[in-house]
LOFIMI-749020 format. One line per 10 residues: number of its first residue (from 1); their letters; for each residue z, x, y of N, C-alpha, C. Coordinates in steps of 0.05 Angstrom, whole numbers, always signed. Layout:
<atoms>
NUM) a) Z/X/Y/Z/X/Y/Z/X/Y ~ ...
</atoms>
This chain:
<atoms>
1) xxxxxxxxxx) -42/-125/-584/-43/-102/-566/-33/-110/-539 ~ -18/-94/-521/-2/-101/-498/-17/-80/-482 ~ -27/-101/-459/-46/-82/-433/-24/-69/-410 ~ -19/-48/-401/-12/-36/-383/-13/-47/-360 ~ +9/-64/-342/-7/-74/-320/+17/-56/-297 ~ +1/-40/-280/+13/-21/-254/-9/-21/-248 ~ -36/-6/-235/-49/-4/-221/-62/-30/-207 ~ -68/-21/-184/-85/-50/-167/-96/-64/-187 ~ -119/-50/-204/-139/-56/-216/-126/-71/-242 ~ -108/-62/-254/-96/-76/-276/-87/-102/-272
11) xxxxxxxxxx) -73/-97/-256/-55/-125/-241/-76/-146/-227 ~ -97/-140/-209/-117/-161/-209/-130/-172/-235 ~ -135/-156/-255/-148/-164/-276/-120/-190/-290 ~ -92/-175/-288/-87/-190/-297/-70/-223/-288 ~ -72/-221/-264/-71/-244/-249/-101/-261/-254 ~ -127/-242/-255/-149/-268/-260/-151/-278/-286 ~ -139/-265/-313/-132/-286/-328/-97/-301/-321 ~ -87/-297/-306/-62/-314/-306/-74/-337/-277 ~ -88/-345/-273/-99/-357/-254/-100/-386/-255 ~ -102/-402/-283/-99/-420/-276/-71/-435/-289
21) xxxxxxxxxx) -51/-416/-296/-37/-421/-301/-11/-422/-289 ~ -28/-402/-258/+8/-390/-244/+19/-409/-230 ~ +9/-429/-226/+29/-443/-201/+53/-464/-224 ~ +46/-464/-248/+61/-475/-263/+96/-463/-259 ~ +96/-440/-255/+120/-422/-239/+135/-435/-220 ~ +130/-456/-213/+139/-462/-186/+151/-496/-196 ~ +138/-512/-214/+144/-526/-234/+173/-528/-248 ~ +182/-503/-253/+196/-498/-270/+217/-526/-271 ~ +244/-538/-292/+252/-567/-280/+285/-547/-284 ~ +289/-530/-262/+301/-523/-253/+314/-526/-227
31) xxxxxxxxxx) +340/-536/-233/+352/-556/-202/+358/-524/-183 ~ +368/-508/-193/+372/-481/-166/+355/-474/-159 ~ +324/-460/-181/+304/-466/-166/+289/-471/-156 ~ +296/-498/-155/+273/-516/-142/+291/-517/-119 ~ +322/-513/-115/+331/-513/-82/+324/-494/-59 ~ +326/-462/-79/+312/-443/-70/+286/-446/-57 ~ +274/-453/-74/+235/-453/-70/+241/-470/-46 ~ +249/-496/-35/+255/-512/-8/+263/-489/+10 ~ +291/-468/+5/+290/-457/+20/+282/-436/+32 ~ +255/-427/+12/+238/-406/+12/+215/-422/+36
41) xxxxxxxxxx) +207/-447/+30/+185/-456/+53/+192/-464/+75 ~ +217/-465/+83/+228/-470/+105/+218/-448/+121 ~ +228/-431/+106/+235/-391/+130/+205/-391/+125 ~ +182/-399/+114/+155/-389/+117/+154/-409/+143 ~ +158/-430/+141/+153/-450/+170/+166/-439/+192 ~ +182/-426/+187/+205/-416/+211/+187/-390/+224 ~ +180/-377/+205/+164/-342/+208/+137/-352/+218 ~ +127/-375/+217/+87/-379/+216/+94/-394/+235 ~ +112/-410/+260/+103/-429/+269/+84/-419/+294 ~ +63/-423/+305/+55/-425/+332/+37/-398/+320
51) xxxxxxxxxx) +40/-392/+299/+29/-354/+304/+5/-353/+289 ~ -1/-328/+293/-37/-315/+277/-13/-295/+252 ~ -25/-309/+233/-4/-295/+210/-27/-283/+191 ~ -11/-256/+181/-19/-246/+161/-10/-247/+136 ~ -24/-258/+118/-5/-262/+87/-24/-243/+61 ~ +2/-226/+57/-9/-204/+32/-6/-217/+8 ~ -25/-214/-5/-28/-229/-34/-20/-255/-37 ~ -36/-259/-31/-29/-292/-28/-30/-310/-56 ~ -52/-296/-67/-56/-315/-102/-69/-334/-97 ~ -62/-354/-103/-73/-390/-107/-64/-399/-86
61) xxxxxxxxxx) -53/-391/-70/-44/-407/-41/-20/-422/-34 ~ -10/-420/-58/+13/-439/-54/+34/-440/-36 ~ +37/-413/-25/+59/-403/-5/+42/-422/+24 ~ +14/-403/+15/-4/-404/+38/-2/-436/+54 ~ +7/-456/+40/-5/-478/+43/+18/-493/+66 ~ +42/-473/+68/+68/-492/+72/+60/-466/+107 ~ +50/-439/+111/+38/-429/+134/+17/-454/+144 ~ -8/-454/+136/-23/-474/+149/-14/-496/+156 ~ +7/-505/+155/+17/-524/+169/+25/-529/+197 ~ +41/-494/+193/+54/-495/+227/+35/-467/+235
71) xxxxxxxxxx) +25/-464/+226/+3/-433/+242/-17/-441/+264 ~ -20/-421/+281/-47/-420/+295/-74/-416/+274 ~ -58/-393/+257/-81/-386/+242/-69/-367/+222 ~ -83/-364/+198/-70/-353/+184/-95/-337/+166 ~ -97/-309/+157/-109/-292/+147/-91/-285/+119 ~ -111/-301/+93/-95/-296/+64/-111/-278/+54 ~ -103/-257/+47/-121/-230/+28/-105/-233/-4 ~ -122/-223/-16/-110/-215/-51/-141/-206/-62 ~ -134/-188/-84/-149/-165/-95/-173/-193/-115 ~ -143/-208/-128/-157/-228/-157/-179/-246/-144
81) xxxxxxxxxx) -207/-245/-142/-224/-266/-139/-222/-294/-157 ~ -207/-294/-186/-199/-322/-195/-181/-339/-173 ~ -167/-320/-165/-137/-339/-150/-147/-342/-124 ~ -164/-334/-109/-178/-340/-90/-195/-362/-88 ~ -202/-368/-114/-226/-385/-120/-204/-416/-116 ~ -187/-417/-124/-161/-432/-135/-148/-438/-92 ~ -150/-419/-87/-139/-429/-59/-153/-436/-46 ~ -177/-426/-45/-203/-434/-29/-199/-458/-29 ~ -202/-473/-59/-203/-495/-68/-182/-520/-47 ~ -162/-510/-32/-144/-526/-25/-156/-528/+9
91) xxxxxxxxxx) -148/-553/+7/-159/-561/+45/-131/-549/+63 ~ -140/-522/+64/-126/-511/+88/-139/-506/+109 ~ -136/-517/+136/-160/-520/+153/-161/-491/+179 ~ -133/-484/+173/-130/-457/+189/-128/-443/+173 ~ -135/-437/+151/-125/-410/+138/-161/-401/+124 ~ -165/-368/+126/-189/-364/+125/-172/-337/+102 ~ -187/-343/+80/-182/-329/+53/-201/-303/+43 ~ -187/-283/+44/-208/-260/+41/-202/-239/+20 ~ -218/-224/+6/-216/-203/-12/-206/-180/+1 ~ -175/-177/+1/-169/-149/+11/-147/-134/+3
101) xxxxxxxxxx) -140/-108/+14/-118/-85/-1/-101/-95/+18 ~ -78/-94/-6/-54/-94/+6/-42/-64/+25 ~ -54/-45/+13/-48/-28/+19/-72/-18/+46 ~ -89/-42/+55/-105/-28/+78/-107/-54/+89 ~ -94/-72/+98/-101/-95/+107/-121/-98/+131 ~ -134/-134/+131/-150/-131/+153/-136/-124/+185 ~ -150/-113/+204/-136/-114/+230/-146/-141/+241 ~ -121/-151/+257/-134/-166/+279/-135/-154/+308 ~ -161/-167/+325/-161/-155/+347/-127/-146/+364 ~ -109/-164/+373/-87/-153/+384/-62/-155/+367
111) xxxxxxxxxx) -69/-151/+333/-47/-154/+319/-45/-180/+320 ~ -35/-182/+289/-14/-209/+280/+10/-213/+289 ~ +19/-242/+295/+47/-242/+308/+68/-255/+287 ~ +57/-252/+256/+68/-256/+235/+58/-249/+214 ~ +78/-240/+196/+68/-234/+162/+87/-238/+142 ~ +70/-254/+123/+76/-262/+102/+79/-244/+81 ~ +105/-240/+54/+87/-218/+31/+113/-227/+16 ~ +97/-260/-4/+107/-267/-28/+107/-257/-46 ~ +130/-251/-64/+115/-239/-96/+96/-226/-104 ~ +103/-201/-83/+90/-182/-80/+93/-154/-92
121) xxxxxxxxxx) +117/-152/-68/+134/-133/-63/+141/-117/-95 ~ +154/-141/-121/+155/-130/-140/+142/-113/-160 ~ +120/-108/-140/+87/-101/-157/+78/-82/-143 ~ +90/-72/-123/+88/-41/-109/+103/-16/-123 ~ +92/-2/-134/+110/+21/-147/+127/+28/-121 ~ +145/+40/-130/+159/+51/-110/+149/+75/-102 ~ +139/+96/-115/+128/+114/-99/+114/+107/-81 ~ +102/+82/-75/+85/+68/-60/+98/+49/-37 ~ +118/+51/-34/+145/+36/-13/+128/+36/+10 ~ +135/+61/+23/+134/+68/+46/+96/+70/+55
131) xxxxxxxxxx) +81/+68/+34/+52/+76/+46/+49/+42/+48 ~ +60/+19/+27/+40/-5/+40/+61/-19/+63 ~ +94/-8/+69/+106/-24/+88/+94/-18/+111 ~ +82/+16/+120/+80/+22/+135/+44/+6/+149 ~ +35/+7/+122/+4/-10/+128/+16/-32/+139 ~ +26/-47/+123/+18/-75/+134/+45/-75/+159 ~ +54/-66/+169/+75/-69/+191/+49/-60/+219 ~ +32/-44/+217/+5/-24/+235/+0/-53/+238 ~ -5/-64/+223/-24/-93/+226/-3/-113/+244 ~ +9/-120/+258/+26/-140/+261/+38/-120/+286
141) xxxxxxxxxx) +31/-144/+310/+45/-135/+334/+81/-135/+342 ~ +91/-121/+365/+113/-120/+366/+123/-150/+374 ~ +148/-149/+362/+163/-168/+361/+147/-200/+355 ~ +133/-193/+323/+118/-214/+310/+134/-213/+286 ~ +138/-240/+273/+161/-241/+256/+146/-245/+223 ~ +166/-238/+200/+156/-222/+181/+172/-242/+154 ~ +169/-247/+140/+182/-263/+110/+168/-250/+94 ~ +190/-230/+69/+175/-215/+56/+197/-233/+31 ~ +190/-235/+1/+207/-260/-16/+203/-248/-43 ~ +218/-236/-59/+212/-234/-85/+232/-251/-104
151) xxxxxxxxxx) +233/-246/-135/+243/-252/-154/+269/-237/-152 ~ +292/-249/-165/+315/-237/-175/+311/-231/-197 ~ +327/-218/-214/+323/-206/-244/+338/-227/-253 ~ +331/-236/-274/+339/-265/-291/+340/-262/-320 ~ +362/-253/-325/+362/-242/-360/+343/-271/-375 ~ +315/-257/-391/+304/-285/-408/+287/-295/-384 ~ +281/-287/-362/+273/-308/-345/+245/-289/-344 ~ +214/-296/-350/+200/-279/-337/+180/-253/-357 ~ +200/-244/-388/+200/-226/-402/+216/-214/-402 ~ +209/-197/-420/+234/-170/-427/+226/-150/-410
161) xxxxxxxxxx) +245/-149/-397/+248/-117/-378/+247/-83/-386 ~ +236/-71/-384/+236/-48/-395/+264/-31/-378 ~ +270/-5/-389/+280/+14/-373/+268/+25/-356 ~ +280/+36/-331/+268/+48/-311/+247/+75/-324 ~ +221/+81/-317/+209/+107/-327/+218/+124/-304 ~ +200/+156/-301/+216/+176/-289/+207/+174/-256 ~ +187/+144/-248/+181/+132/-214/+210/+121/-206 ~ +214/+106/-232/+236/+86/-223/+227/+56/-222 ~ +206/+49/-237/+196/+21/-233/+202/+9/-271 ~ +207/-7/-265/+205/-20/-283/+188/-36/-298
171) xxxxxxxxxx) +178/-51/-322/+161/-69/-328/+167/-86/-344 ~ +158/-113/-344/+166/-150/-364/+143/-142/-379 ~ +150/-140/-410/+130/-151/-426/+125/-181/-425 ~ +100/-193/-415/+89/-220/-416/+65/-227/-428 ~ +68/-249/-449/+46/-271/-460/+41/-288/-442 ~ +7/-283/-442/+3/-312/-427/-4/-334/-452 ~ -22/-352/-433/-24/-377/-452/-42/-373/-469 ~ -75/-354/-466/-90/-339/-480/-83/-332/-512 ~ -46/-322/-508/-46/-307/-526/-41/-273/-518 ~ -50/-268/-502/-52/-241/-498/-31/-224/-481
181) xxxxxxxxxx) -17/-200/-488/+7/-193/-484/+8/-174/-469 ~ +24/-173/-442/+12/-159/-426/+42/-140/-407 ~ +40/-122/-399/+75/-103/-395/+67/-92/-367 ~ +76/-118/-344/+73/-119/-318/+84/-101/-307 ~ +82/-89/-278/+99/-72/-269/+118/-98/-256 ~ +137/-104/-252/+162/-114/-241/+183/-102/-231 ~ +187/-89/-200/+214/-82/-201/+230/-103/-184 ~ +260/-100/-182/+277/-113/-166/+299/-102/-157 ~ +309/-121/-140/+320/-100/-111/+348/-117/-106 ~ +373/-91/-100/+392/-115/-83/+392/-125/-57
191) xxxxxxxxxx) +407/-128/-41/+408/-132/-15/+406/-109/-1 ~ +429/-92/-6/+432/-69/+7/+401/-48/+2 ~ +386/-54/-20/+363/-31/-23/+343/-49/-9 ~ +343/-73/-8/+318/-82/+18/+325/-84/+41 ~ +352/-83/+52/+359/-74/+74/+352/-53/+82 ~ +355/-27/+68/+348/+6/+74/+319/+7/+77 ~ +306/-4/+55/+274/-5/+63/+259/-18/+79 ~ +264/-45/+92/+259/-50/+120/+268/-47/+148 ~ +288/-37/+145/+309/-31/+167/+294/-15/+190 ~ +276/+10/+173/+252/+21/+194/+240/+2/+211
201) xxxxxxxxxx) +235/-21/+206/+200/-33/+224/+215/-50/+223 ~ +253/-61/+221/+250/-86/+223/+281/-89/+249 ~ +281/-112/+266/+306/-119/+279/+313/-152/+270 ~ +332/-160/+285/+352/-179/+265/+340/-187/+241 ~ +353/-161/+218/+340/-175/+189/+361/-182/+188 ~ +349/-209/+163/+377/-223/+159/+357/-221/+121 ~ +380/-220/+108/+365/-213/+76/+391/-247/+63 ~ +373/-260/+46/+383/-272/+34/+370/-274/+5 ~ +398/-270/-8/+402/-270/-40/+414/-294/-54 ~ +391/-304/-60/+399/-326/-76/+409/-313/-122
211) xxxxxxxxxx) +406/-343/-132/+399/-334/-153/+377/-327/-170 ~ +355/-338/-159/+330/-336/-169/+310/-324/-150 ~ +314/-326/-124/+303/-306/-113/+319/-292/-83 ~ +304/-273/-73/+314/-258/-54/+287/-265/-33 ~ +297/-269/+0/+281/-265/+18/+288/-254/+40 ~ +272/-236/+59/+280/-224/+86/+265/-233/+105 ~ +278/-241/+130/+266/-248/+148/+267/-230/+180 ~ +259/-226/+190/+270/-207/+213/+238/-199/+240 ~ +249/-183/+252/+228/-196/+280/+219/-158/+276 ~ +191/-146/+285/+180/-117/+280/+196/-111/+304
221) xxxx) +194/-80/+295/+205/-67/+326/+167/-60/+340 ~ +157/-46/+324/+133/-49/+336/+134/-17/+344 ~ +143/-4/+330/+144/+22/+342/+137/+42/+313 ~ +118/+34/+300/+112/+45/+277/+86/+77/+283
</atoms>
């Protein structure tokens, strides 16, 4: 039987059984990448240095871990209490880990002057674009800088892809290690369509497309 995964609720459930298995993803003994992933934590060190950062869905921390390095401080939310349990676990000495919506994030008193949102983005329906950019952009003061990073589409890489339904999102049928088979929501994006959708809340974006993944980096206008 193959579980439905699109709603918050689905998708936490099914990240807390993929929980101790996800960072194995990052493993992969793949030379591009593993060049990528270097140059995925760079631009998080570049976006977090000196700042009070906000990071959406964080998971098991792994992004989280390469922020606490150069942050003032850093605020990790995600829905899954397994993958929380999993980052907690890691000695990050500025980063304070909490149960929260992506779609209602915490405030900080004068705004964040950074935000994070790894392997995320792919897991927002699209009818849902514009309600969580616009949340979490409310959260994050003007001219505080932003690294949002998803997946490329990788024929074989991930699951089988479904066709677009009549939202426009797509979904990977995926086995975990359990055994149990599960038809993620996954969509993906070119340059030019994450250009158009941050372009609102964002100045010098600069969008880079690798092969394995895509990241945007760019400073808020602050005028949301």
């Amino acid at each position: 039987m193959t579980a439905e995964i699109g709603s918050e609720k689905s998708l936490r459930d099914y990240y807390r059984l993929r929980a101790q298995e996800y960072e194995g993803i990052y493993l992969r003994d793949d030379a591009q990448r593993q060049l990528e992933q270097l140059g995925l934590a760079a631009a998080v060190g570049r976006v977090c240095l000196n700042r009070d950062v906000l990071e959406i869905a964080c998971g098991t921390g792994y992004w989280t871990q390469f922020a606490d390095r150069v942050a003032r401080h850093v605020t990790a939310i995600d829905t899954a209490s397994s993958v929380l349990e999993i980052a907690s676990s890691k000695d990050l000495r500025r980063t304070r880990f909490l149960a929260g919506d992506a779609y209602s994030p915490p405030e900080h008193e004068h705004g964040y002057s950074a935000g994070l949102a790894l392997f995320w983005f792919s897991h927002v329906p699209r009818a849902r674009h514009e309600e969580f950019l616009t949340a979490f952009h409310t959260r994050l003061e003007k001219g505080g800088r932003v690294l949002i990073g998803d997946n490329q589409d990788l024929p074989g890489v991930g699951g089988e892809l479904s066709e677009a339904d009549s939202g426009g999102d797509t979904f990977k049928t995926r086995r975990l290690a359990d055994g149990t088979v599960h038809r993620v929501l996954k969509n993906y994006f070119s340059a030019a369509e994450i250009t158009g959708l941050l372009s609102p809340f964002a100045t010098e974006l600069k969008v880079q497309s690798g092969t394995c993944f895509w990241w945007a980096e760019y400073t808020t206008r602050g005028d949301i």
